[in-house]
Each structure stands twice: as C-alpha cells, then as structure tokens.
C-alpha positions in Angstrom: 37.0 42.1 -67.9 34.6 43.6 -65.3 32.9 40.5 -65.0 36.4 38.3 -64.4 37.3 41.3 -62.0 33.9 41.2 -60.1 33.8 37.1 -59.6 37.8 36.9 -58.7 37.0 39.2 -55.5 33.9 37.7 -54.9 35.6 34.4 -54.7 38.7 36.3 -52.4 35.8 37.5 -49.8 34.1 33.7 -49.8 37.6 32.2 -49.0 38.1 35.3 -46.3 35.1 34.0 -44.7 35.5 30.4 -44.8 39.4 30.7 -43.5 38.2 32.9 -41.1 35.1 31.0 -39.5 37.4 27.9 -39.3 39.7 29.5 -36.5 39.2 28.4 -32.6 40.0 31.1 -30.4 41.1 30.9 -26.6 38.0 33.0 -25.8 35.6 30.2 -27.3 37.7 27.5 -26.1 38.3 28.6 -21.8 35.8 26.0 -20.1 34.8 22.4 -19.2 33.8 20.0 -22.0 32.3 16.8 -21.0 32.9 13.8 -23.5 29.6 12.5 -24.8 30.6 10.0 -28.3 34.1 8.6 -29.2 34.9 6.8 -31.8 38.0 4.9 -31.7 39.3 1.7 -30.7 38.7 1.7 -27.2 37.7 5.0 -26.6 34.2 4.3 -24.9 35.9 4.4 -21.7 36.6 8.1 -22.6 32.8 9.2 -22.4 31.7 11.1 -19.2 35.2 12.5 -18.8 35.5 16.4 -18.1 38.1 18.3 -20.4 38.8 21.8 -19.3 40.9 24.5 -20.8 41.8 27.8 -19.3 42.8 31.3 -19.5 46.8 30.3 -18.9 47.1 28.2 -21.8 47.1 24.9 -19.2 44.3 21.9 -19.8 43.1 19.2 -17.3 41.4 16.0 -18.4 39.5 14.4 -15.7 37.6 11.3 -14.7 35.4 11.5 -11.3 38.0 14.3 -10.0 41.0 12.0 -10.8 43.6 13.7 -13.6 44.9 11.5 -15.5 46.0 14.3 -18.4 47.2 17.3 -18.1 49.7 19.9 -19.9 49.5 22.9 -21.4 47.8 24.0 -24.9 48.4 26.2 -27.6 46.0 27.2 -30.9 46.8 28.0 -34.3 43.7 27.8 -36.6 41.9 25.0 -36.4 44.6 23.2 -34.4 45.1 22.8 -31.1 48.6 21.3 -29.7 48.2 19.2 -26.4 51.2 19.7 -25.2 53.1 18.2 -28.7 50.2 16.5 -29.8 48.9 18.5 -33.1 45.0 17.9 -32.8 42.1 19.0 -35.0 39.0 20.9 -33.4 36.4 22.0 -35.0 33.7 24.1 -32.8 30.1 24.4 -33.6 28.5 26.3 -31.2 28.7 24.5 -27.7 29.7 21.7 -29.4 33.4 20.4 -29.4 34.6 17.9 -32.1 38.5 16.5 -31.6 40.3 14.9 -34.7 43.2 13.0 -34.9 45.1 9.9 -36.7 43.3 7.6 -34.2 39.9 8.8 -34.5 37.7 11.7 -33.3 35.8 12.4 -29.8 32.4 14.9 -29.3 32.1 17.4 -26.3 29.8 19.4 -24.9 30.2 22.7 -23.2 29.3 22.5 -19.4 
C-alpha cells in the first residue's frame, strides 16, 4: 500500500512539472522575434519578418518597418490568442516555435 501511495504522488509531482514547464508567460514572451524557418505553403515570404510583443498585451508584425499585422494578444498556457486566432507556442529558451492548423514558424529572440 505504501508502495501504490509513494508511486501515485511521484507520478502527481511529474505531471506538476510537466504542466507547469509547458506555460508561456508575458514576462518570457515581451520582445522582438525575428522569423528564421516556416513551414507552410507559402510561408517563405514570412522569414526575416520581426514579431514583437509587449508589456500592454498589443503585438506588431513587421516587414522592413512596414506593419502589415497587428492586434492585441492574450496567453493561457501554452496558447497564445492573436487577436481571435488560438495559436500554439512552445518556448525553448530564446527560441520561439508557432503552431497552427496551417503549419508552424521558428523565431529567434532579438
């Protein structure tokens, strides 16, 4: 009984870590993140551009200082909402990784 006890909230803490390592926070997502690989259909057009997030929940995405998308954002886990668009990010260190239906992008902190 011990030994179901002991693996059952060994498993709980494993999971706590996981869940909570997969969350992007505002504080590790503020900044400009160049686009460096994109795969989707038509998406190489994509790399070089500059997407930047700040502290009042607004993004710009821009391409040799023209917008061409902007709008605010707001996180819950590991998604982030582009304005209504439900996106996936995963962050690794200064590296940015955006999922959706369509395909995913890389970014690099700048």
């Amino acid at each position: 009984m011990k030994k179901t006890i002991a693996i059952a909230l060994v498993a709980v803490l494993l999971l706590s870590f996981i869940a909570c390592g997969a969350g992007i926070t505002k504080e590790n997502l503020v900044g400009s993140w160049k686009v460096t690989a994109v795969k989707l259909e038509g998406g190489d057009e994509l790399v070089g551009t500059i997407l930047t997030f700040d502290e009042n929940d607004h993004y710009d995405w821009k391409y040799s200082g023209f917008t061409f998308m902007e709008g605010t954002y707001k996180i819950s886990g590991t998604f982030v909402y582009l304005g209504e668009e439900k996106e996936i990010f995963k962050l690794d260190g200064d590296t940015l990784t955006i999922k959706d239906a369509s395909g995913e992008m890389t970014l690099v902190r700048q």
